[in-house]
N, C-alpha and C positions, 0 to 999 in steps of 0.2 A: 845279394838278391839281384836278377836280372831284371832290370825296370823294364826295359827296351821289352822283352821278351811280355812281358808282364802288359805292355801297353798295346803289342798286337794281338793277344787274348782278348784283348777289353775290348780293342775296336772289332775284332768277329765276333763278341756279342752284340754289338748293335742289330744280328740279324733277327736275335730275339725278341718280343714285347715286353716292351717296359716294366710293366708291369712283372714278367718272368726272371727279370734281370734284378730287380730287386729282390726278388723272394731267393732265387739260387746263384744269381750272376758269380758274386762272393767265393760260395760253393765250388764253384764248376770251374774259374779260373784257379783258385785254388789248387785243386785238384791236377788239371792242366804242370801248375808249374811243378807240384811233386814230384809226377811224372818225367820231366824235364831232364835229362841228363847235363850235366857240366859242359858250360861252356853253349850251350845249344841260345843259339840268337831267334830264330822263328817257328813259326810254327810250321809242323809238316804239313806236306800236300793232302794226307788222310785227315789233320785235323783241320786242316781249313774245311776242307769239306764236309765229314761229318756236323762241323758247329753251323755251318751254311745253311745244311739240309735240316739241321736240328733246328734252327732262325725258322725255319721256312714253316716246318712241320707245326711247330706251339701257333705261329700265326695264323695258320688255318685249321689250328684242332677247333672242333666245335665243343660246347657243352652236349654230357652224354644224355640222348633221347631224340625218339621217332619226331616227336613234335619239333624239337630243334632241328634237326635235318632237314623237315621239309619247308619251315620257316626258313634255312640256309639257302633251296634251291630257287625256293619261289622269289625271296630277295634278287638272291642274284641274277637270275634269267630278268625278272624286273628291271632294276639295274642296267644290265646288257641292251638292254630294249631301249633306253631315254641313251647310251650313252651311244647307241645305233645312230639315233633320233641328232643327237649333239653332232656326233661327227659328220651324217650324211649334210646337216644343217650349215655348218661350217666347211665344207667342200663346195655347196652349193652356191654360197657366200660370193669364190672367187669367179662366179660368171660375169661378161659382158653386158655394161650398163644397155638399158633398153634401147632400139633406136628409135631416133626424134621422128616424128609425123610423115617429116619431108622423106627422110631414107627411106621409108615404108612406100609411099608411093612413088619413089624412084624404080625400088623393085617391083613393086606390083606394075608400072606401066613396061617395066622390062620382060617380064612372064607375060602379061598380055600382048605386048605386040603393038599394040593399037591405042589409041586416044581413050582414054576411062577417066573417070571420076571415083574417087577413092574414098569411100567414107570410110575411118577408121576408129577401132574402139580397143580400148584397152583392160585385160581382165586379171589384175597381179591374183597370183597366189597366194601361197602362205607364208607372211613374214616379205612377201614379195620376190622373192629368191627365183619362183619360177612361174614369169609375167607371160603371158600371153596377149597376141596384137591379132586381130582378127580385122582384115579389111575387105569390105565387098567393095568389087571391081563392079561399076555400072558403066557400061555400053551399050552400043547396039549389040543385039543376037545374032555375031556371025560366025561361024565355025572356028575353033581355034584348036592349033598343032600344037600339039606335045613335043614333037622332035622339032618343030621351029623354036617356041620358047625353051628349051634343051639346050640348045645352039645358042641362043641368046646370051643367057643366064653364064656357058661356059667360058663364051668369050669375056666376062664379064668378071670370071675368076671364081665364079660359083661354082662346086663341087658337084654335080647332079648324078642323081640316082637313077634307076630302073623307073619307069613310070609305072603303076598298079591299075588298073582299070577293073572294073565291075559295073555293077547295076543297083539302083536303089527305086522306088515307089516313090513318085512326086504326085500331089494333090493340088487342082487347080480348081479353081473356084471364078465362077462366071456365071453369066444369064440364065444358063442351065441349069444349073447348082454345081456340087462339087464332084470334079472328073478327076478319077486316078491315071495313072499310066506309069508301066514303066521306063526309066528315065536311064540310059548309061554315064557313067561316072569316071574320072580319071584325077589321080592321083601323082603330083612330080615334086618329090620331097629333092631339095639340096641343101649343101651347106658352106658356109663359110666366116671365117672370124669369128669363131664362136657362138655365132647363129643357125640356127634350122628354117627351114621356108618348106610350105605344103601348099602346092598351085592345086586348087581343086576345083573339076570342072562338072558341069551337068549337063546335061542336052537338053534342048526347051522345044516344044511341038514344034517350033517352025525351023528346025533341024539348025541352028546355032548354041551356042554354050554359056552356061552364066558358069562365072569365075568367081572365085571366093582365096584370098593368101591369106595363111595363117603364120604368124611369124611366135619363135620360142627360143627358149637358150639352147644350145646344143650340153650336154648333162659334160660338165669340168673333168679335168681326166685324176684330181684329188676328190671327186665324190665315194668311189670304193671304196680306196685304201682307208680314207680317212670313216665310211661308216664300220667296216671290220675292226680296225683300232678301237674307234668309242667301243665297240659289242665288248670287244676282250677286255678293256679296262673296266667297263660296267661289270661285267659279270665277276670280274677278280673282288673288285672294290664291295660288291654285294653281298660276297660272300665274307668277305673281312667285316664289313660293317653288322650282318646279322651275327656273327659270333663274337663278335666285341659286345654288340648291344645284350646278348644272351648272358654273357659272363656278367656283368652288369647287373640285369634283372634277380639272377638270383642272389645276387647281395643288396637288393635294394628294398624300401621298406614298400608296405605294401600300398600305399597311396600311389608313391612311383611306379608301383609295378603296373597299377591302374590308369596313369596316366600316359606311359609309355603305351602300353597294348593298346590302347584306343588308337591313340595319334597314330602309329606304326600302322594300325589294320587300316586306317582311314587312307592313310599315304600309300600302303600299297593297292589298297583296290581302284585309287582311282588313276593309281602309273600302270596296274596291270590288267585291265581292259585293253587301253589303246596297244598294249606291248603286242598283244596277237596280229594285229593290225601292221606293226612296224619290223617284226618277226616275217610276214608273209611278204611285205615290200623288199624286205632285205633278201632275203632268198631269190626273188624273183630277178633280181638286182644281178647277185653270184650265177643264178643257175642261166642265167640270159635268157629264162622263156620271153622276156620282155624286153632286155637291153640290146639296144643294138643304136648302130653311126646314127640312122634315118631318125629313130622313134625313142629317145630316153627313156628310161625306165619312171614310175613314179618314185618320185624319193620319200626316201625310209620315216623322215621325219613329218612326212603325209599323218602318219596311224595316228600321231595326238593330234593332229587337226580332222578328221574325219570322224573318227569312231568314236569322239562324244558330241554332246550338242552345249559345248561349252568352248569359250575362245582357247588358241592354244595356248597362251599366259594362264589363264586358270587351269587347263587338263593339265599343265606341268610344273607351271608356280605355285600352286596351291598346296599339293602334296609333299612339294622339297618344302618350303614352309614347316610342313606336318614334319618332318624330317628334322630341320633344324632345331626345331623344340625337341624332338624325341633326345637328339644327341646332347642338348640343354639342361634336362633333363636328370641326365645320365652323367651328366658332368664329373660328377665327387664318388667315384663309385671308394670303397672301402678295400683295405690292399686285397691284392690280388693272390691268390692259394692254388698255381696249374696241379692236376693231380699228381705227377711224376717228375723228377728233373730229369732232364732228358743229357747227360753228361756225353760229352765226345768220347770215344776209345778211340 
């Protein structure tokens, strides 16, 4: 007998579930080595492949029915969604610590130009990943250049952009009561070391500018890659897990069957709300309506903090929770019976 030959059949069944491997493994290697001519030490390149594709196919067959399939998709677009959420969250991770006080008004007197008083405030995010530093520039009200602070800021090793100018509606309030007008506005986003900076200016009646910087991380250049990777592992792993858990249910008694469906509906409605949310970030993310150098995109991992009125520890630890008992649960399932053995030719 060829052991050698015999032990790389064995290990190209590792592609199959365990569970498969015990009901036919025997079988199908078997089979295998019949076939085998004298003398033959590996397997051919048809049957590696074949047992591959065969590995591949039992771990994504579903149990047969409507209900099962759409249980398979809704898992796994779910899935895909938190692992969107995982990856853009850990891309986000490797930004640049916040800068201290002093930095902050280093730049703001550098954009201003002029002698100011800096009052600063700081507004972290979610998880803190993506902090916000908001400083009002107090001065006097005297005209200030966009292409002088441009000039500045360049020499200074800052990246600067296009400046954007518009108009906005200011509302003042005085002896009279309250006066609108409107007010022109200018925008001079730069960057550098990992930071974004937004000089925003306004015009005041007595034709000078009140200054406003707003300081933010510029979005890591591992935030894509790494939220498309989590999507595709989510959505693989989702699908794995609904037809594990299905094969499962219908060999389990019916108390489990009761306790699983609950927890499972519970865990998925409340990961698949925010997913449309982390779904619409992500796209906007890929498609760049919104990504760009100047203005990051929001990150994908936003949709569990936004679109419940729950912290994001609960919108996502609460249901993985729900999760880990489902799969607890389901622990001791009774051997497993695929419909067909699926044998290499």
């Amino acid at each position: 007998m060829n052991h050698a030959l015999r032990r790389r059949y064995g290990r190209l069944m590792l592609a199959y579930p365990s569970a498969y491997r015990r009901e036919y493994g025997t079988e199908i290697v078997t089979t295998l080595m019949d076939a085998a001519g004298p003398g033959k030490e590996r397997p051919t390149a048809g049957e590696v492949r074949d047992l591959l594709l065969g590995g591949v196919r039992q771990r994504f067959r579903l149990p047969v029915g409507r209900l099962m399939m759409l249980a398979a998709v809704s898992t796994a677009l779910t899935a895909g969604a938190l692992g969107a959420a995982a990856g853009s969250a850990v891309g986000w991770a490797t930004r640049p610590a916040p800068p201290a006080d002093a930095a902050v008004a280093e730049v703001a007197g550098l954009a201003a130009g002029r002698p100011t008083r800096t009052d600063v405030s700081r507004q972290p995010e979610a998880y803190g990943l993506r902090y916000q530093i908001v400083a009002g520039l107090v001065a006097a009200n005297v005209p200030w250049s966009a292409e002088q602070s441009a000039a500045r800021l360049e020499a200074a090793g800052w990246r600067v952009y296009p400046a954007v100018t518009g108009t906005t509606e200011v509302t003042y309030l005085d002896a009279s009561g309250a006066t609108t007008r409107t007010a022109g506005t200018t925008d001079l986003p730069a960057e550098r070391d990992g930071l974004l900076i937004h000089v925003s200016a306004v015009g005041t009646r007595d034709g000078g500018d009140e200054l406003m910087l707003l300081v933010v991380p510029a979005e890591p250049a591992p935030v894509l890659p790494l939220t498309l990777l989590g999507a595709a592992l989510g959505l693989v792993g989702g699908w794995l897990l609904a037809g594990r858990l299905g094969y499962r249910l219908r060999r389990a008694r019916p108390w489990q069957r009761a306790a699983i469906g609950t927890l499972a509906g519970v865990a998925w409605l409340l990961l698949a709300l925010p997913s449309l949310g982390v779904y619409y970030l992500a796209w906007r993310a890929v498609s760049g309506l919104a990504h760009s150098t100047v203005q990051p995109s929001q990150a994908a991992y936003n949709g569990y903090v936004y679109d419940l009125g729950l912290s994001p520890f609960a919108a996502a630890g609460l249901p993985l929770a729900a999760v880990v008992v489902v799969l607890a649960l389901a622990a001791r399932p009774r051997p497993a019976v695929p419909d067909q053995p699926d044998v290499a030719r």
